[in-house]
N, C-alpha and C positions, 0 to 999 in steps of 0.2 A: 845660313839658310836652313839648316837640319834643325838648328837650336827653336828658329822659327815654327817647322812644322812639328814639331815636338810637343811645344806650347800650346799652338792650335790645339794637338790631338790631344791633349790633356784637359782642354777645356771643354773641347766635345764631349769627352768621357765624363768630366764632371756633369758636365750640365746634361747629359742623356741618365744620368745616375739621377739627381735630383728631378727630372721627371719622371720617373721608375717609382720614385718614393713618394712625390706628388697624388700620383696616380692611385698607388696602395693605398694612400693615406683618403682616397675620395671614396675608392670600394669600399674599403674598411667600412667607412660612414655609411654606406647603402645596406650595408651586411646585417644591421642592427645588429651589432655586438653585444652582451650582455656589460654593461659597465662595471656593475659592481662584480661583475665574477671575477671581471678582469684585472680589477686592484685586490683579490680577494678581500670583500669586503658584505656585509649584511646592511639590508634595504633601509635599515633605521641606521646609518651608520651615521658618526657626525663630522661637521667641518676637518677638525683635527685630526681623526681619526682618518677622513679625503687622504686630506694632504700627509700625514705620517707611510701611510699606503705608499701612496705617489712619489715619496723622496725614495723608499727602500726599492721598490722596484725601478725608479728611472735611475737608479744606479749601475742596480744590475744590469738591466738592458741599456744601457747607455753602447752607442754605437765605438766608442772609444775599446769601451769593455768586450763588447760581445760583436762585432762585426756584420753577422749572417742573423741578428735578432732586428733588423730593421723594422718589419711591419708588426713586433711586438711592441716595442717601444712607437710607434705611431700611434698604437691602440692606447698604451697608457696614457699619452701626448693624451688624445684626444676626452677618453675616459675622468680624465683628470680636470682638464677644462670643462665638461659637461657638467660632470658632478658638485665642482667646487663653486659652479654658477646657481646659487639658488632659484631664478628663471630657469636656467634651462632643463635643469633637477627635476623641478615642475615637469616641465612638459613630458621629459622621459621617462618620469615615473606614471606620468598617463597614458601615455601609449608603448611603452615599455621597448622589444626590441624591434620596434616597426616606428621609433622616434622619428629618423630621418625621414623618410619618408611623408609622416605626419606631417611633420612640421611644415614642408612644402607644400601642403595641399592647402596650409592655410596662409599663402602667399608669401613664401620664404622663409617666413618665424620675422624675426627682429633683424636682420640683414639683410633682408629683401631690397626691392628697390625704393632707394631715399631712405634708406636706413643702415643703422652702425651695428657693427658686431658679425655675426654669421650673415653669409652673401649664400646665394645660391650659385652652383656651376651646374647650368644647362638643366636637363630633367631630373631631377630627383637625387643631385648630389652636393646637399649644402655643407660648406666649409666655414673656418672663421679665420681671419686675415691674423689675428694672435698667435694663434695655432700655427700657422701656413710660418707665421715669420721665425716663432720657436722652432722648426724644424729644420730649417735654412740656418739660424743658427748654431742648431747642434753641428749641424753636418759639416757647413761652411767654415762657421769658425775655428774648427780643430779643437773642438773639445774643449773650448775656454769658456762655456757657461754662455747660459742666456742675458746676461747684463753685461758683459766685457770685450763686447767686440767695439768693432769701429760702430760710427754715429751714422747709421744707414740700415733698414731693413729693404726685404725684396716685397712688392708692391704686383700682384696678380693684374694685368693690363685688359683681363676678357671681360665683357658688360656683362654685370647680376642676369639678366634676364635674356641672357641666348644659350643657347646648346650646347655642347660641349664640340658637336660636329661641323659648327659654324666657324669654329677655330680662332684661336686669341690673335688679336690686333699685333701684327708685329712691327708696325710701323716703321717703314726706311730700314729694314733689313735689322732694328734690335732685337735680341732676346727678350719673350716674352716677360721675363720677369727683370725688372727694372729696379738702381739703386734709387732710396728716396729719401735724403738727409734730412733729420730731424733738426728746429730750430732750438738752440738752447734752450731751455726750457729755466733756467734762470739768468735774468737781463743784467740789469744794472740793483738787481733789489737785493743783494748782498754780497760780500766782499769775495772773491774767487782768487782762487790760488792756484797759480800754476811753477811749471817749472822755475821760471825766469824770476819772480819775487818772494818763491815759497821760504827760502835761508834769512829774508830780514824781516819777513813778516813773522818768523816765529821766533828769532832772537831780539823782535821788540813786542814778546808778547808780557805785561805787564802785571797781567795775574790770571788768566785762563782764556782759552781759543775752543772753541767747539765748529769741530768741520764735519761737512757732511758728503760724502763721496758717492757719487751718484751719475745716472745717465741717464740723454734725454729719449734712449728707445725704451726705458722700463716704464710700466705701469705701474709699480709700486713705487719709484722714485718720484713721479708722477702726481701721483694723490699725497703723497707725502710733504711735498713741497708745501701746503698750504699750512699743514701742524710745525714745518721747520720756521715758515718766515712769520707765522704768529707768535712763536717764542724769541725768536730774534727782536722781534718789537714790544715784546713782554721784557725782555730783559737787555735793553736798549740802555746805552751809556753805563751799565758796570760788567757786562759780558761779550764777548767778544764774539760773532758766529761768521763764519766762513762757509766756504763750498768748494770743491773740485769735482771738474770733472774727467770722467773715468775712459769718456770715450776718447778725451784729446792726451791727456796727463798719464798715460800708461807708466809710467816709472816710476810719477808718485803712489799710486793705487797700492805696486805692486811693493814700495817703500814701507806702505802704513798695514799689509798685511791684509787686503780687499777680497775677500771672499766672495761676498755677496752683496748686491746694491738694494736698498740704499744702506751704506756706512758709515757709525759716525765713532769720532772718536773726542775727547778732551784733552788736549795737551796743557800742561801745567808751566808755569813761568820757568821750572829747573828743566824744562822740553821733556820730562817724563808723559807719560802717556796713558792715557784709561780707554778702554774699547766699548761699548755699547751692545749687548749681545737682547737677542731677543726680539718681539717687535717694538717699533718704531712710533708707539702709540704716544700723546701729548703727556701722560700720565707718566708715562716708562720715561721719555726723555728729562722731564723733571728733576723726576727721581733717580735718573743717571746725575744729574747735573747737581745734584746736592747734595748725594754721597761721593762725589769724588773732586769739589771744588774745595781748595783750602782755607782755614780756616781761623784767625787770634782771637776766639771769645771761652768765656768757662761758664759752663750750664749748671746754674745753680742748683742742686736736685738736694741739699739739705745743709744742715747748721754748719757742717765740716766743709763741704765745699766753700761755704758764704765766708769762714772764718780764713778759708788758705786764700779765696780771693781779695780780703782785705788786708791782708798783710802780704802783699806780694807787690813788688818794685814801690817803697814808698814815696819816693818822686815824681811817679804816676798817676793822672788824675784815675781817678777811677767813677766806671758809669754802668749803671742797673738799665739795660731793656726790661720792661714788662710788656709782655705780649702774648696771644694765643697763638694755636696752631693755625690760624688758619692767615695769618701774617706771611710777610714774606722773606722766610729765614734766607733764603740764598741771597736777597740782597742784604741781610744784616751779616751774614759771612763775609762779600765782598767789602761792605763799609768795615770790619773788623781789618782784614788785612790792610785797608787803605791805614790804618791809625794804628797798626800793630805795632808800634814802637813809641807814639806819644798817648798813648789811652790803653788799660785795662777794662776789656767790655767785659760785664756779663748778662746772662740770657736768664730772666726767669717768666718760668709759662703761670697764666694764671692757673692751670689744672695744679698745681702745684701748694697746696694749700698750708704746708707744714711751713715753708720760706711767707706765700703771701699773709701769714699770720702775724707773721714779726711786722710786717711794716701795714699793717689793718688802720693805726689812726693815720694814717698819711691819706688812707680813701682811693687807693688809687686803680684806677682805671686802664684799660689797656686800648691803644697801646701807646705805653709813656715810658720819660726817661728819666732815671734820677742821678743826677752827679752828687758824689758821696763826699761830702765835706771834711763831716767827724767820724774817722771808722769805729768809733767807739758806741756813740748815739746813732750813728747813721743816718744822721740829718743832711740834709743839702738841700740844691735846687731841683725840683721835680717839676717837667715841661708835658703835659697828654698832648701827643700827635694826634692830630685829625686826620691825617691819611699819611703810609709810609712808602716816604717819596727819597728816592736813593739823592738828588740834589738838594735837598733840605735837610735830609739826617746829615750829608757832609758837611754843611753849611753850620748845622748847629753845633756838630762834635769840634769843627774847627773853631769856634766861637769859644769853645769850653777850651782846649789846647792853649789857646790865643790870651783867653785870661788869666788861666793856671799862669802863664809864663812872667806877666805884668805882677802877679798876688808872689809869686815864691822867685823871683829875681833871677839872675842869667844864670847863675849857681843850682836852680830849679830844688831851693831846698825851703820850708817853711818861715814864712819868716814872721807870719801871726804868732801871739803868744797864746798858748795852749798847753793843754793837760800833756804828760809822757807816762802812756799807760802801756800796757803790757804789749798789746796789741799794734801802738806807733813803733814802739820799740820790734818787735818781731818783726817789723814791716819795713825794717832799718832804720829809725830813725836813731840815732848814739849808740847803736852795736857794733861789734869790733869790727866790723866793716866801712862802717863812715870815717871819713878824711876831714869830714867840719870839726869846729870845735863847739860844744854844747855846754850852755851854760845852766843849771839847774840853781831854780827857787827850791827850797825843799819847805814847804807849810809844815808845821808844827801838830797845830791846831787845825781840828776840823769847825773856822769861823769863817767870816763874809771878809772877803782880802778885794773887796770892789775896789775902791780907790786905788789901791796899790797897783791892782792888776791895771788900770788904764793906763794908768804914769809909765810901768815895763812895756806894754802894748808900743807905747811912744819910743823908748829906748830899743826897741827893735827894730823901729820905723826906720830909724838914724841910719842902723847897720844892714840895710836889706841890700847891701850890694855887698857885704862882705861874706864868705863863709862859713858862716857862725848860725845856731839856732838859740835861741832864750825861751826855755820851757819852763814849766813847775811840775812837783811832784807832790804828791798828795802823803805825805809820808804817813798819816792816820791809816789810809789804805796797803800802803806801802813800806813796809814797818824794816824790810831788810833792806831795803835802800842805805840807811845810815848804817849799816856794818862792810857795806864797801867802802866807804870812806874816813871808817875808823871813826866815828861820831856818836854821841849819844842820845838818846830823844829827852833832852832840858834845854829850856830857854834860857839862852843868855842876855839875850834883849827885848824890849817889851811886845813887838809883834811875834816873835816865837819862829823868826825865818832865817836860813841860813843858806847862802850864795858860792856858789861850787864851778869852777871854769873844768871844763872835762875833754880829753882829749880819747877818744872810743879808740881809736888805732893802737893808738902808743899805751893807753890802759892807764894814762897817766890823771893828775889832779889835781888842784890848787883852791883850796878852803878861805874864801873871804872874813879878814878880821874884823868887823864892825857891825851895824845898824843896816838892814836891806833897806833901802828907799832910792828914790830915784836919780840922784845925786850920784850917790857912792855906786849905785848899777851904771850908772852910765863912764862913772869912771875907771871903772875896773876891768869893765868889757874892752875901753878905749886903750888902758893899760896894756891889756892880753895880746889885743889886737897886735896894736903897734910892736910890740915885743917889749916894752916896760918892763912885765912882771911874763915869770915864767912860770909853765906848769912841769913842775917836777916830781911830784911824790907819785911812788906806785898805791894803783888801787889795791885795797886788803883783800879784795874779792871779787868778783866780777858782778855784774849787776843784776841781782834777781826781781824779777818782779810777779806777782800776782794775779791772777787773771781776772777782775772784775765785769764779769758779761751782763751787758745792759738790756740782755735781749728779751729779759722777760718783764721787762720795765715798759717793754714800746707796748 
């Protein structure tokens, strides 16, 4: 029974306390307060400079802090909503400390009756239900901020338009001020996270989650919702957007570090985490979301870049974005990690003139894609997108993956015959890191070896399930090629070519005794193969080659 009337008398005292401060907070308003005196602040002062005021001093006076500064911290409350309202800045700056007043004479201001925002109380003491509810929260919620209480503000039950002496409705013996639950303010229009599915929704997050932690008493949560869920539909099927909220989820909030609503944060596939500081504009969340989403592309900003991306995984098809700024890099981020293991991207911006110069007779257009065939000529397929659409660029790069795999065999090694230049080779193609075995044409002569070459084309054809590559070497260009293999540059037979099986790991070799033609290549490869004939002699040298850059040829 005592514990009972205890309780009572603690809630009488509370709630005789918040009419004490109710009350203040109405005088105050009659008083014509000077406002800017009371942020210290000058008549021309600006938004930010409002609110900078307004944070330093509702610190200080913050009732936590200061106890007995009550009706100073009302005045800032209010000074602060007055000012930071360019309406109501207006009006105060025209009738200056005799506002309230004013403003009632011309039938409530914008709160009157059948209107939002400041109400009047009885003669000549208008308030604003914002106001009235921030100070219930300072007070009420113990000091835990204007956005983190429970999902309910207190709700004034007296009609705009009577007296203060006519006295509030207390209907059936309630307290005139009344809980008023707010309706989530997000329905079914985005994914919500709470305690119960929060651990599988973020260990099946597949490449980045952006949440936005928020509640439905805030006004800046509020207006914000419409810049969150246009970017969720901006970035629909490669970005992931969530929500929680802060009034029900108190443990997540206080998990993710929630200072102030609304909050977002980006979690990364390894559950690392990026925070969003600043405001919440469509520009800022962008630009949060593109500096801190991951990323498999290389940005080609000149001939060094172009030359380490072309000789980098040569098993890898590899593929040129051209595109401007004003494209949509965060979806060519996300398609990069989708294919970061079967595709080398790279990104080049048309502002970019030194790179788009090299590729000038291709003509190309942004924004297009070119899959790089020969890194040497840098010829291939180039596709101009008509619009970049995240299911078509997957659709196309899978189409490039899907045929690389069919042209270069399960082995995923070349199986076309083709030049070995400096550039295939730095990009592993027979350097001491390959496990295939490489057969080298070495040309003599710099003449037309057309025939020859289709006939080998075909002898390739045969072995494209084995792991073997059959190249040529241009030995005119390539002149210390033959001092690895102990060879000299004379013909011994009449087309002037000589057949060399090569083993890059083992550094080993085996020099063909006869006439190159298509017969003896195909017998000899067949020999190797099988284990017939063995490669056993060491190389004299290791294989040097020459850099011939085609790039000012294009």
């Amino acid at each position: 029974m005592n514990a009972t009337n205890e309780k009572k008398r603690k809630r009488i005292t509370n709630f005789n306390s918040i009419i004490w401060l109710l009350l203040s907070f109405f005088l105050t308003c009659s008083e014509g307060v000077d406002y800017y005196k009371r942020l210290g602040l000058k008549r021309n002062a600006t938004k930010d400079d409002i609110s900078k005021a307004y944070r330093k001093l509702a610190k200080e006076y913050h009732p936590d802090i200061a106890p007995d500064k009550e009706k100073d911290f009302i005045e800032i409350a209010n000074a602060y909503e007055t000012l930071s309202d360019p309406e109501k800045r207006k009006m105060y700056d025209m009738y200056g400390e005799n506002y309230a007043e004013a403003s009632q004479g011309f039938g409530g201001g914008p709160g009157g009756p059948g209107g939002g925002g400041a109400g009047g109380f009885g003669n000549g003491f208008p308030f604003d239900q914002d106001v009235v509810n921030e100070i219930f929260r300072q007070f009420a919620g113990g000091g835990r901020g204007g956005n983190t209480g429970g999902n309910f503000h207190f709700k004034f039950s007296s009609g705009g338009n009577k007296g203060y002496n006519s006295g509030p409705r207390y209907g059936g013996g309630h307290y005139p001020f009344e809980e008023e639950y707010y309706e989530d303010i997000y329905k079914n229009e985005v994914l919500k996270i709470n305690s119960k599915n929060s651990s599988s929704i973020i260990d099946d997050i597949s490449y980045s989650l952006l949440i936005n932690f928020y509640s439905s008493s805030s006004s800046e949560c509020i207006s914000f919702k419409k810049t969150y869920l246009k970017l969720s539909k901006k970035y629909d099927g490669y970005i992931n957007f969530a929500v929680v909220n802060c009034d029900e989820e108190k443990a997540l909030c206080k998990k993710y570090k929630v200072r102030s609503l609304p909050h977002m944060i980006l979690i990364k596939k390894n559950k690392t985490y990026e925070t969003l500081y600043g405001s919440k504009t469509e520009e800022n969340v962008k630009s949060f979301i593109n500096n801190n989403i991951p990323y498999s592309f290389t940005e080609i900003n000149n001939k060094k870049h172009l030359d380490s991306f072309l000789t980098k995984s040569a098993d890898i098809p590899k593929v040129l974005f051209f595109i401007s700024h004003k494209d949509n890099i965060i979806m060519l981020k996300v398609v990069s990690m989708e294919f970061e293991k079967r595709l080398n991207i790279g990104i080049v911006y048309d502002t970019n003139y030194t790179i788009m110069k090299i590729f000038k007779k291709r003509n190309i257009k942004t924004p297009s894609i070119l899959l790089i065939e020969d890194i040497d000529t840098l010829e291939g397929d180039l596709t101009h997108l008509k619009t970049v659409d995240f299911n078509i660029l997957s659709l196309k790069l899978s189409h490039i993956v899907a045929q690389h795999r069919l042209k270069n065999n399960l082995y995923g090694h070349i199986t076309s015959y083709q030049e070995l230049t400096k550039k295939k080779y730095d990009s592993g193609h027979c350097n001491e890191k390959d496990s295939q075995i490489c057969f080298f044409i070495l040309k003599l002569l710099n003449q037309n070896y057309n025939s020859l070459d289709e006939d080998i084309k075909k002898v390739s054809t045969k072995f494209s399930n084995d792991p073997l590559k059959i190249l040529y070497i241009n030995v005119f260009n390539q002149p210390y090629i033959l001092d690895s293999f102990g060879l000299t540059n004379e013909c011994k037979h009449p087309n002037c070519l000589i057949l060399v099986a090569f083993r890059p790991k083992r550094q080993r070799y085996r020099v063909f005794d006869g006439e190159v033609n298509y017969n003896n290549v195909l017998n000899f490869v067949d020999n190797v193969v099988s284990g017939g004939l063995s490669i056993n002699q060491n190389i004299k040298q290791g294989l040097n080659f020459v850099n011939n850059s085609y790039y000012d040829e294009l």
